[in-house]
VEXDO-532919 format. One record per residue (C-alpha): residue in three letters; x, y, z. Coordinates in steps of 0.001 Angstrom, whole numbers, plus 500000, padded with zeros to 6 digits. Layout:
% VEXDO-532919
+------+--------+--------+--------+
: code :     c1 :     c2 :     c3 :
+------+--------+--------+--------+
:  ala :      X :      Y :      Z :
...
+------+--------+--------+--------+
% end
This chain:
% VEXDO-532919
+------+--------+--------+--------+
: code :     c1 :     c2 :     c3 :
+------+--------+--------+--------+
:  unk : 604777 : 846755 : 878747 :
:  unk : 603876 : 847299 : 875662 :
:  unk : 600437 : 844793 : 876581 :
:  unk : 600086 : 847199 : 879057 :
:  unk : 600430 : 850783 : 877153 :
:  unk : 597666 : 849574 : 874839 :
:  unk : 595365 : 848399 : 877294 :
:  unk : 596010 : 851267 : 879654 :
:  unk : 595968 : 854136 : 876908 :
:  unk : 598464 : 856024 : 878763 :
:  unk : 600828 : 858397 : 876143 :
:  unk : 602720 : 856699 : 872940 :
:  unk : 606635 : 855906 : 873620 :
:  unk : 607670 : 858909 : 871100 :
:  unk : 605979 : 861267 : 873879 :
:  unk : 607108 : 859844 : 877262 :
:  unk : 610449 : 860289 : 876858 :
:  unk : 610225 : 864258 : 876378 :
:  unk : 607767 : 864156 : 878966 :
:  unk : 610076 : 862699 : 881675 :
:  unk : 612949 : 864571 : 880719 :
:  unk : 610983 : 867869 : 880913 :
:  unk : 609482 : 867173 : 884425 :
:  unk : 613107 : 865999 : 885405 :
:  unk : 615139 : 869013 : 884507 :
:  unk : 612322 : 871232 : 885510 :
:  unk : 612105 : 869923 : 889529 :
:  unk : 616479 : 869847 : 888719 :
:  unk : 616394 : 873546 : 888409 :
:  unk : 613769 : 874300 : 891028 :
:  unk : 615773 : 871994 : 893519 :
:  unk : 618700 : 873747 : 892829 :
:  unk : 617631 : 877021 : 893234 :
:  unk : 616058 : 875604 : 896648 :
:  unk : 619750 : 874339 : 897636 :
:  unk : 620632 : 878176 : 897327 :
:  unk : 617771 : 879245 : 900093 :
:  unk : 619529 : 878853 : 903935 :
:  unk : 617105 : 876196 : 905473 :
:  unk : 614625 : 873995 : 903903 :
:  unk : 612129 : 871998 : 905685 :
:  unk : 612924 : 868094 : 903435 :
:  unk : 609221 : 866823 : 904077 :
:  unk : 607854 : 870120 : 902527 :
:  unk : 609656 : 869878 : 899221 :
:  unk : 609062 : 866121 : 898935 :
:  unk : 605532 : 865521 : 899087 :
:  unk : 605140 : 867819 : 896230 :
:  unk : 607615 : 865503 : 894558 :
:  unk : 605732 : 862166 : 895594 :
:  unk : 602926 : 864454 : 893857 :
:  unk : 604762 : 865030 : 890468 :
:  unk : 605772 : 860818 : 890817 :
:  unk : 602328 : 860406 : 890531 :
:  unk : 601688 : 862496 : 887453 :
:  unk : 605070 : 861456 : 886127 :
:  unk : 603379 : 857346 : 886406 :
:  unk : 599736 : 857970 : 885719 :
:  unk : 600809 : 859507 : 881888 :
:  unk : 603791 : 857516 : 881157 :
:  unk : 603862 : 854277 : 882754 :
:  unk : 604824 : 853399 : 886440 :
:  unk : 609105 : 852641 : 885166 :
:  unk : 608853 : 856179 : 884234 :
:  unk : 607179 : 857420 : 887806 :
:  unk : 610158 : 854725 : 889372 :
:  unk : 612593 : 856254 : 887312 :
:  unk : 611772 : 859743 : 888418 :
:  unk : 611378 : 859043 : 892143 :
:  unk : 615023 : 857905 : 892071 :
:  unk : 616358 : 860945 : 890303 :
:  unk : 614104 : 863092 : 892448 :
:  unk : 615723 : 861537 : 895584 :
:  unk : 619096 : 861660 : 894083 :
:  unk : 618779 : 865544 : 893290 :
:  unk : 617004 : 866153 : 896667 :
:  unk : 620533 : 864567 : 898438 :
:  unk : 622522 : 866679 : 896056 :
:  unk : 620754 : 870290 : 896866 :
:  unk : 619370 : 869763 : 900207 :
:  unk : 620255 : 867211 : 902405 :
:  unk : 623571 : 867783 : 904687 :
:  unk : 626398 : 867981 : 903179 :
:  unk : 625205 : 869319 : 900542 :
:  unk : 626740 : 868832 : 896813 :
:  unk : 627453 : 865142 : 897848 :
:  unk : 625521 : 861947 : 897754 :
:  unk : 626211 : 861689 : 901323 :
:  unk : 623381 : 861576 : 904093 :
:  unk : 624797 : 863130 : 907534 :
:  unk : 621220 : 862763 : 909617 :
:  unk : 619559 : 859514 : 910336 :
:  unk : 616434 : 861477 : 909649 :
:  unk : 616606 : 862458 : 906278 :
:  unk : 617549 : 859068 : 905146 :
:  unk : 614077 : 857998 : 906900 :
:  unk : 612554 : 860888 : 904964 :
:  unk : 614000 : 859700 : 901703 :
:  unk : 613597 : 856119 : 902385 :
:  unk : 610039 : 856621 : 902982 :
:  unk : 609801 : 858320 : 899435 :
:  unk : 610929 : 855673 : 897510 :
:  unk : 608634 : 853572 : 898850 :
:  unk : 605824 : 855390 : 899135 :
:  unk : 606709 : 856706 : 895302 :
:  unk : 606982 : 853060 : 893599 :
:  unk : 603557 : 851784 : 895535 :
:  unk : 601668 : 854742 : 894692 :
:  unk : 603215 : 854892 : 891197 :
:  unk : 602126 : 850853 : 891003 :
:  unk : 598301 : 851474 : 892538 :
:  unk : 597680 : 853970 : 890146 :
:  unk : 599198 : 851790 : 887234 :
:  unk : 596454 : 848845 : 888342 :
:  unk : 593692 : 851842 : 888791 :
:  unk : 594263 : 852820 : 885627 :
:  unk : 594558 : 849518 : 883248 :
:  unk : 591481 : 848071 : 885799 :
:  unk : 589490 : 850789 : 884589 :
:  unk : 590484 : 850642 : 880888 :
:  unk : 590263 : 846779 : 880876 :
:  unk : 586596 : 847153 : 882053 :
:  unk : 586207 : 850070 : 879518 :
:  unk : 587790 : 847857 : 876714 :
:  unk : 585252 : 845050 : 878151 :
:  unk : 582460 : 846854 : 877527 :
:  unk : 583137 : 847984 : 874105 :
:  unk : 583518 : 844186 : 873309 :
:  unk : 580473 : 843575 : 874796 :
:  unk : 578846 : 846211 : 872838 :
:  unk : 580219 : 845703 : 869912 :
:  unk : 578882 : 841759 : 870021 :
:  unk : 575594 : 842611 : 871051 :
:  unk : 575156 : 844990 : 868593 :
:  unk : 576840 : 842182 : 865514 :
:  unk : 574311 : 839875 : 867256 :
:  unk : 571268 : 842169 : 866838 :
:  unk : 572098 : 842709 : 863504 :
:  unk : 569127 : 841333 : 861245 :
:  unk : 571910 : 841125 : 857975 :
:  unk : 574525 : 838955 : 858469 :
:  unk : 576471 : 840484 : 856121 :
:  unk : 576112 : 843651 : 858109 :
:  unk : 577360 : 841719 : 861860 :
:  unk : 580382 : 840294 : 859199 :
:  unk : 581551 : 843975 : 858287 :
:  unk : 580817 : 845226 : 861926 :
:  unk : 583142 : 842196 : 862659 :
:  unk : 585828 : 843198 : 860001 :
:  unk : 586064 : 846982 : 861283 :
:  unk : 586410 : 845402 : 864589 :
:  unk : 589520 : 843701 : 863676 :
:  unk : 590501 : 846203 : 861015 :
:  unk : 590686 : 843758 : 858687 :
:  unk : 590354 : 844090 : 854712 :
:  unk : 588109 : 840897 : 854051 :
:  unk : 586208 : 838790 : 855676 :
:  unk : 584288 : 835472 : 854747 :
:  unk : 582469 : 832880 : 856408 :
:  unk : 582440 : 829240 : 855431 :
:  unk : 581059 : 825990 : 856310 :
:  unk : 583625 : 823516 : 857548 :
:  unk : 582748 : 820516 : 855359 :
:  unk : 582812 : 822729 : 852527 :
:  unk : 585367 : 822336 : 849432 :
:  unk : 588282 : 824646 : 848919 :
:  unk : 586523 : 825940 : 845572 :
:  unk : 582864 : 826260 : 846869 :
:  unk : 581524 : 829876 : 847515 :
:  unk : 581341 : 830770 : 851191 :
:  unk : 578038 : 831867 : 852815 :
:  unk : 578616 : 835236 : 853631 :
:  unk : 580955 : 837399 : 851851 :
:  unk : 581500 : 840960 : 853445 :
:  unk : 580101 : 843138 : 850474 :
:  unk : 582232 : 846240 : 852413 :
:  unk : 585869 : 844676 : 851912 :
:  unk : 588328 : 846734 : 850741 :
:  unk : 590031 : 844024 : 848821 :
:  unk : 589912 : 840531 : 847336 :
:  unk : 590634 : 837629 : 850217 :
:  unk : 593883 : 835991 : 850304 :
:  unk : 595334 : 832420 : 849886 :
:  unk : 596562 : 832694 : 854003 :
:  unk : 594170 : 834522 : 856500 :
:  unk : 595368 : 836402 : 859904 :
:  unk : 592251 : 835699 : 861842 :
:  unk : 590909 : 831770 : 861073 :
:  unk : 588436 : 830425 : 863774 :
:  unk : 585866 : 827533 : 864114 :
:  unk : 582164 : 828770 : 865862 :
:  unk : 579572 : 826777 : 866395 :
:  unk : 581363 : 823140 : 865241 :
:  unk : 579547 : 823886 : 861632 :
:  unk : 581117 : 827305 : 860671 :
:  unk : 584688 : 828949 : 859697 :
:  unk : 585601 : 832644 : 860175 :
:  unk : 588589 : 833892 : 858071 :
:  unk : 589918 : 837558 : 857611 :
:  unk : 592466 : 838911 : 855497 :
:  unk : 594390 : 841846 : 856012 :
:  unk : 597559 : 842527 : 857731 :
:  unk : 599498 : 840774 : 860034 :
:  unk : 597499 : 840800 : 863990 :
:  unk : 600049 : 840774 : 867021 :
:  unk : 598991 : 839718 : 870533 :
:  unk : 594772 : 839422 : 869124 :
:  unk : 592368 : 838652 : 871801 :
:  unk : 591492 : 835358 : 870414 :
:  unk : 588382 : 834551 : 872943 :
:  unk : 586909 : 837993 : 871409 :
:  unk : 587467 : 837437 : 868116 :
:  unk : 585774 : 833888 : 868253 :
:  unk : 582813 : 835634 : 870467 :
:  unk : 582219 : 837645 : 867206 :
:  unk : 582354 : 835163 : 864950 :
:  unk : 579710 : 833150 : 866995 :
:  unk : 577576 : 835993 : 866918 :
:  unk : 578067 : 836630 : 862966 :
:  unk : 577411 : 833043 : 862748 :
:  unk : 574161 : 833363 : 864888 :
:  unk : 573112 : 836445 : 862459 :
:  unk : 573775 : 834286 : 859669 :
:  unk : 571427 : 831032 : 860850 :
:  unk : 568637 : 833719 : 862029 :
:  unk : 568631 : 835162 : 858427 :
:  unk : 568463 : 831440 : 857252 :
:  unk : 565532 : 830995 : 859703 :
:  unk : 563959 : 834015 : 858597 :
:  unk : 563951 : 833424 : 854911 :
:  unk : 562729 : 829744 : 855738 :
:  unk : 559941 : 831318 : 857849 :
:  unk : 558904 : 833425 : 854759 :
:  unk : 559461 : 830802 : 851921 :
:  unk : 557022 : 827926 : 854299 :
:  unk : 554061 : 831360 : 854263 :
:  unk : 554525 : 831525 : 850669 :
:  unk : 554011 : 827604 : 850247 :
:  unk : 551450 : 828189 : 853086 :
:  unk : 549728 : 830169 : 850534 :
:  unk : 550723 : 828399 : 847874 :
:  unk : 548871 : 825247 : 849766 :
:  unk : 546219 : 827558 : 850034 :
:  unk : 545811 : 829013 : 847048 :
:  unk : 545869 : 824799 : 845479 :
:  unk : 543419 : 823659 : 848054 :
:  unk : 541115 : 826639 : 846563 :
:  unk : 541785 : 825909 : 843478 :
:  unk : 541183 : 822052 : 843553 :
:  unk : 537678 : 823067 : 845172 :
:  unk : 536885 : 825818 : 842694 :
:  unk : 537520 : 823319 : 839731 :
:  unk : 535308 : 820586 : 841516 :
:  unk : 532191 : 822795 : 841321 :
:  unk : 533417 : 824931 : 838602 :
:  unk : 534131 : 822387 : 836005 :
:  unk : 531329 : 820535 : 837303 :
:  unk : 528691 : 822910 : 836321 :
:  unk : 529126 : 823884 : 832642 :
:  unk : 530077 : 820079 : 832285 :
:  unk : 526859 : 818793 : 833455 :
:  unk : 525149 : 821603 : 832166 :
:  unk : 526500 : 820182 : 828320 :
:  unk : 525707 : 816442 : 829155 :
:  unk : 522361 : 817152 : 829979 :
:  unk : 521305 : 819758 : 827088 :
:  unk : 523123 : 817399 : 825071 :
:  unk : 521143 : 814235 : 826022 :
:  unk : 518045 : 816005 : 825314 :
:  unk : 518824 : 816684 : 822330 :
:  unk : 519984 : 813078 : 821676 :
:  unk : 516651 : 811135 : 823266 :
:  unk : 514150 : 814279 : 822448 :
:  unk : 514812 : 814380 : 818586 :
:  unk : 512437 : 815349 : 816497 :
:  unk : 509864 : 815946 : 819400 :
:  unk : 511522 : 818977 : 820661 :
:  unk : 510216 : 822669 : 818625 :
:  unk : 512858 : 824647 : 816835 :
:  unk : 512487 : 827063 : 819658 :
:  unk : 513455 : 824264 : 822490 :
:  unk : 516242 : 823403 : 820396 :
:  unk : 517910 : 826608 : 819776 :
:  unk : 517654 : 827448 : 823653 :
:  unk : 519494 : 824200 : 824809 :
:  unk : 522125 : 824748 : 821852 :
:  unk : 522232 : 827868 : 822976 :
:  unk : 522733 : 826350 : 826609 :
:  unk : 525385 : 824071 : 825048 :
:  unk : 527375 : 827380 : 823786 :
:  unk : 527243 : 829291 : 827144 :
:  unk : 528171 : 826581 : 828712 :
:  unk : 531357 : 825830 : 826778 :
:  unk : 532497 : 829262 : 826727 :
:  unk : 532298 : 829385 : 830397 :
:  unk : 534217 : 826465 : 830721 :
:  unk : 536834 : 827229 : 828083 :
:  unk : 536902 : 830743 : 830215 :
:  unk : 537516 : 828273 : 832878 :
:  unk : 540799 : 826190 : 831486 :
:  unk : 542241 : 829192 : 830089 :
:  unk : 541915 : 831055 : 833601 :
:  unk : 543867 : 828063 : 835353 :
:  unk : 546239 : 827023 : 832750 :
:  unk : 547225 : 831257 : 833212 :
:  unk : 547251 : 830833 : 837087 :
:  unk : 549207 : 827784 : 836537 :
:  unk : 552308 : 829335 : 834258 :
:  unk : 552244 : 832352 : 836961 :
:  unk : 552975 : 830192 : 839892 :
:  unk : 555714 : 827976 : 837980 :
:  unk : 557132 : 831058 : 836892 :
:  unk : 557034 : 830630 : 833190 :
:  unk : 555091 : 833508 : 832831 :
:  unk : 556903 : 835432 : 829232 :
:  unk : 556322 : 838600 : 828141 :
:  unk : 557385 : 839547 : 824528 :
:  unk : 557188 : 843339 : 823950 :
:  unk : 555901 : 844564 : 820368 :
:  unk : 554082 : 847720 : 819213 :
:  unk : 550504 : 847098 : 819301 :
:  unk : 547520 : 849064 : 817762 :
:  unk : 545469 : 849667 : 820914 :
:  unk : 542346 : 850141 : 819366 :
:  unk : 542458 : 846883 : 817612 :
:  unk : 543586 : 844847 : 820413 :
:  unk : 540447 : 846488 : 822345 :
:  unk : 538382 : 845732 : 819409 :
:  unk : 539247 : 842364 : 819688 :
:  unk : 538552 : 841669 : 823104 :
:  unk : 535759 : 843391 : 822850 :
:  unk : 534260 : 840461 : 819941 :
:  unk : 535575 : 837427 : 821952 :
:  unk : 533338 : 838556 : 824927 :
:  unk : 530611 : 840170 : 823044 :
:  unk : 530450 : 843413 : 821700 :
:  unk : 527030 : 843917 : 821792 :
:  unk : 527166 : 844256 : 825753 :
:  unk : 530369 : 846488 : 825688 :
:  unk : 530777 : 849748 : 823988 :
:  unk : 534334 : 851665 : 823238 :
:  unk : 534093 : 855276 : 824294 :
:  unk : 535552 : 858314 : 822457 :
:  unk : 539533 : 857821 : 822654 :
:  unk : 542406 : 859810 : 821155 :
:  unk : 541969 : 857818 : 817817 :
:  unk : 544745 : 855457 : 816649 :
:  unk : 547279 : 854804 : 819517 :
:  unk : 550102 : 852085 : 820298 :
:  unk : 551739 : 851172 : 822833 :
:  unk : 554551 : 848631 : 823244 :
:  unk : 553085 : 845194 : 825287 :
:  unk : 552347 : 841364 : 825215 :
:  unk : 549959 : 841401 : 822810 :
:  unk : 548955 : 837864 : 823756 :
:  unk : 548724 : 838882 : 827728 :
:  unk : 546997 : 842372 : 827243 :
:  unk : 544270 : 840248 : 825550 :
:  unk : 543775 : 838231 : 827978 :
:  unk : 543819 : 841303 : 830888 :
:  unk : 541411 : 842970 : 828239 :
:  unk : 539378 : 839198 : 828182 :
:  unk : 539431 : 839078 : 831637 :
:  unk : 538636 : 842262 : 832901 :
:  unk : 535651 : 842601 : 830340 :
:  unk : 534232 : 839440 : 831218 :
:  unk : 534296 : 840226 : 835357 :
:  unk : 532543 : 843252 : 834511 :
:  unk : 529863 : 841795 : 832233 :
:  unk : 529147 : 839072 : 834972 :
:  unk : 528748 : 841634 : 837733 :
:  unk : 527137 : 844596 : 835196 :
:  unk : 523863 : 845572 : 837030 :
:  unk : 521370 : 847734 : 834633 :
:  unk : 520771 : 848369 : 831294 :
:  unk : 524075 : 850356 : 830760 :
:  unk : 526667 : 848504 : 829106 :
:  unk : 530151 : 847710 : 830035 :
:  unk : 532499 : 850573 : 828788 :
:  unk : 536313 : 850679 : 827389 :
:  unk : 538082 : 853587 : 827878 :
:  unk : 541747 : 854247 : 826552 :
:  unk : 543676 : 857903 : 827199 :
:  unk : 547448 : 858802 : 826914 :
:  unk : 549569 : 860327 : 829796 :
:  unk : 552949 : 861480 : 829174 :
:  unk : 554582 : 858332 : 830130 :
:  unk : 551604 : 855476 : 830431 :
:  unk : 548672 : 854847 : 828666 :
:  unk : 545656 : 853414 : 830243 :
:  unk : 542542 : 851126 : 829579 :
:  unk : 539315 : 851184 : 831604 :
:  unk : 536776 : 849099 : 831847 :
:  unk : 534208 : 850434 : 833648 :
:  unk : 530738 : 848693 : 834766 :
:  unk : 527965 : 849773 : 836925 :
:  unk : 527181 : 846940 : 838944 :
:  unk : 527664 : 846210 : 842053 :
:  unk : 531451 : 847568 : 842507 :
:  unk : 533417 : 845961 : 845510 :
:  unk : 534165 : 847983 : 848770 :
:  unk : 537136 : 849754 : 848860 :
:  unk : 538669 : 847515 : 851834 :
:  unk : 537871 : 844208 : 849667 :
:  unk : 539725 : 845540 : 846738 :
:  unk : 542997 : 843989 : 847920 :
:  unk : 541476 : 841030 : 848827 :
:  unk : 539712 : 840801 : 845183 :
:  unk : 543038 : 840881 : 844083 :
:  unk : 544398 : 837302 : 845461 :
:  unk : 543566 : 834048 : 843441 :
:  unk : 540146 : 832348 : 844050 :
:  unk : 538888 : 834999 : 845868 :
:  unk : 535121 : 835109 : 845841 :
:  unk : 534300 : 839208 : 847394 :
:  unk : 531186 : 841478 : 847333 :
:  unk : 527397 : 840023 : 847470 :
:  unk : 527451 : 837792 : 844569 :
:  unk : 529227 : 835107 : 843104 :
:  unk : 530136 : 835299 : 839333 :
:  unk : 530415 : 831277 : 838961 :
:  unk : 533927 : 831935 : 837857 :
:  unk : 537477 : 830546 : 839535 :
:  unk : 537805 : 833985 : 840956 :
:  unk : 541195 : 834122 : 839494 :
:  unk : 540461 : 836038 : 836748 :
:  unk : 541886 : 839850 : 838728 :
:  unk : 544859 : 838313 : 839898 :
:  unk : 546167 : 836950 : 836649 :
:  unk : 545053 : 839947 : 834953 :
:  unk : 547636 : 841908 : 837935 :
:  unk : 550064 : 839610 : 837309 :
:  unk : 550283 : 839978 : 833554 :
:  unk : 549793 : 843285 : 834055 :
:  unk : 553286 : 843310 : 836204 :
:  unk : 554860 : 840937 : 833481 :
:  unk : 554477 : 844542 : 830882 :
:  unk : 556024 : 846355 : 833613 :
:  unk : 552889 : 847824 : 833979 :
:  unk : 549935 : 847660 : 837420 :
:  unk : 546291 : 846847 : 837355 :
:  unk : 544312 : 849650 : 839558 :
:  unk : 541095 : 848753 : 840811 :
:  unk : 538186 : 851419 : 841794 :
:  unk : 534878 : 852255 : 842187 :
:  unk : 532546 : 853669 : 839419 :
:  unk : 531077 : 857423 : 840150 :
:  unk : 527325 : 855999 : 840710 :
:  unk : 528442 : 852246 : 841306 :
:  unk : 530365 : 849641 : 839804 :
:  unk : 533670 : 848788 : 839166 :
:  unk : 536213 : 850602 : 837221 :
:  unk : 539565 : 848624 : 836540 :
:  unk : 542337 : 850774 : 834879 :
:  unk : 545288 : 848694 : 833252 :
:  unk : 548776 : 850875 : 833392 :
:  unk : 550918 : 850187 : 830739 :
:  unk : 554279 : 852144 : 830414 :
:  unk : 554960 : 853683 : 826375 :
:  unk : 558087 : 852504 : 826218 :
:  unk : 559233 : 848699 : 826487 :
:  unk : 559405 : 847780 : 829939 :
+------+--------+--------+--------+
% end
């Protein structure tokens, strides 16, 4: 019964008793005062009663609605069957009459106890089912663990591999428990021959063991699809990765290629020309010599940078830094003569990398003088805002389209109508350092044409 009162939902124990009691001693005084009436037809007053039987079962169990039914019968002998005020029946006919009550009491009393747990059993069934589907559509599988927990109004809940040691951490740990686990768990279940459910909490009576296991499959199943999601994503980023190695391998054929041929051959005409070549011819394939090694230093430096950013050893040591002299600087290594510093707010630091905003500042000042169309010069422009200061570096050439800008932005990317000769690496490890400051690189185009990139650096140490 008490199997049944929770599955059927009908009223707690504390309640039925009352209940019963007050329907009894209500129909006792109504019967009575019927006994004092001079004729009473019996089948009138008791299908009314098989009525109140019915009630009498359907709220507080079918003993109750078979316990009333015989006291109803008993009190209907007392008060109105012949002789009255005696448990004696004088007519065949009224012990049909009450005979037929009884029975027809305790089946209808026992039909509307099945009506009533069928319905909450396929009520209950479909909560279940629910509450699984919605613990397997869960994309966190520490979200279908606490869904599971709640469920079973447990405190903890964990889930473990079988094979694993007593001491190792389990996979999924709900992050919602109310308390630590415990040394002996109330709910312990193998899904899936791989995995162990345990919850801790109090003591479970009569638990619906072929539910609690269809839950832990499905947490299980929300744990392996989060496994096979984050496996998805970590094969695109070695996808790219791949990528991003194959472009690189084939940038540093051609690239390195170039200003190293370029140096063996100005070199060997030097050699085998010697005194036959004018001071003129001489200074222009030194001069060749020079360009090219800068551009292939340029060229090292670029993927030794690209290479500490994708093995994650990228550092960055915050100090206060004079801005202007840090833009000065860059400004020599590249070549001041084709850059000019606008008007700023005079002397201004700002805590950074020193080391990594040169080579943004490198970076971002060679790009533009490689892509600077006219006879205007590359510009630097530093301001203040009340939290960040910024660093421009603006050029008029040909600028890149607004929907390319992202795509400037990824390693070895070649975008826009001509190609620098570079790695094309040179934005995306100036981003990246950028991001190492706690700061962003913002890329846009120049009123009139060109390219205007705008390093974002934060005042304060990031």
């Amino acid at each position: 019964m008490a199997v049944v009162t929770r599955v059927t939902g009908v009223m707690p124990l504390r309640l039925r008793i009352p209940f019963v009691v007050t329907i009894v001693a209500a129909t006792w005084l109504g019967l009575a005062f019927l006994g004092n009436q001079t004729a009473v037809d019996l089948v009138i007053v008791l299908l009314p009663l098989l009525l109140l039987t019915l009630i009498v079962g359907a709220f507080a169990g079918v003993i109750a609605g078979v316990i009333s039914a015989l006291a109803f019968v008993l009190m209907v002998n007392w008060y109105l069957v012949p002789p009255v005020h005696t448990l004696s029946i004088a007519s065949t006919e009224s012990r049909v009459a009450l005979l037929v009550f009884v029975i027809a009491s305790i089946l209808a009393s026992l039909l509307t106890d099945r009506v009533i747990l069928a319905r909450a059993q396929a009520a209950a069934t479909l909560a279940e089912r629910t509450l699984i589907s919605n613990v397997v559509e869960d994309q966190s599988a520490a979200t279908a663990l606490n869904r599971l927990r709640l469920a079973l109004a447990l405190d903890s809940a964990v889930l473990t591999r079988i094979d694993s040691p007593p001491q190792s951490k389990p996979l999924i740990v709900d992050p919602a428990s109310t308390s630590a686990p415990m040394s002996t768990p109330v709910v312990d279940v193998v899904v899936l021959d791989e995995y162990r459910l345990q919850g801790f909490g109090p003591e479970r009576i009569a638990t619906d063991r072929g539910f609690v296991e269809s839950l832990a499959s499905a947490v299980a199943r929300a744990y392996e699809s989060e496994m096979l999601q984050q496996e998805k994503a970590t094969s695109a980023r070695l996808l790219d990765l791949d990528k991003s190695r194959s472009a690189l391998l084939a940038s540093v054929g051609h690239d390195l290629r170039t200003p190293l041929s370029t140096i063996r051959i100005s070199s060997e005409a030097l050699t085998t020309s010697g005194s036959s070549l004018s001071s003129g011819d001489a200074r222009e394939l030194l001069q060749t010599i020079n360009d090219a090694s800068r551009h292939l230093d340029e060229l090292i430096t670029n993927l030794l940078d690209m290479s500490r950013i994708e093995s994650g050893a990228l550092i960055s040591q915050a100090e206060e830094v004079d801005l202007e002299l840090l833009v000065s600087r860059a400004m020599a290594e590249v070549g001041s003569e084709v850059v000019e510093l606008q008007p700023g707010l005079g002397p201004l630091s700002v805590q950074c990398d020193p080391a990594l905003l040169d080579r943004v500042l490198v970076n971002l000042l060679s790009n533009a003088i490689t892509h600077q169309g006219g006879d205007r010069p590359v510009s630097v422009r530093y301001s203040q805002l009340p939290s960040e200061v910024t660093i421009s570096v603006i050029d008029h050439g040909v600028g890149i389209e607004p929907g390319l800008i992202e795509a400037a932005m990824r390693p070895f990317s070649q975008v826009g109508t001509r190609a620098d000769g570079g790695s094309g690496a040179g934005l995306s490890i100036a981003d990246a350092f950028c991001h190492a400051m706690g700061g962003r690189l913002e890329l846009a185009r120049t009123q009139g044409g060109g390219l205007t990139a705008t390093v974002v650096l934060p005042k304060e140490e990031a």
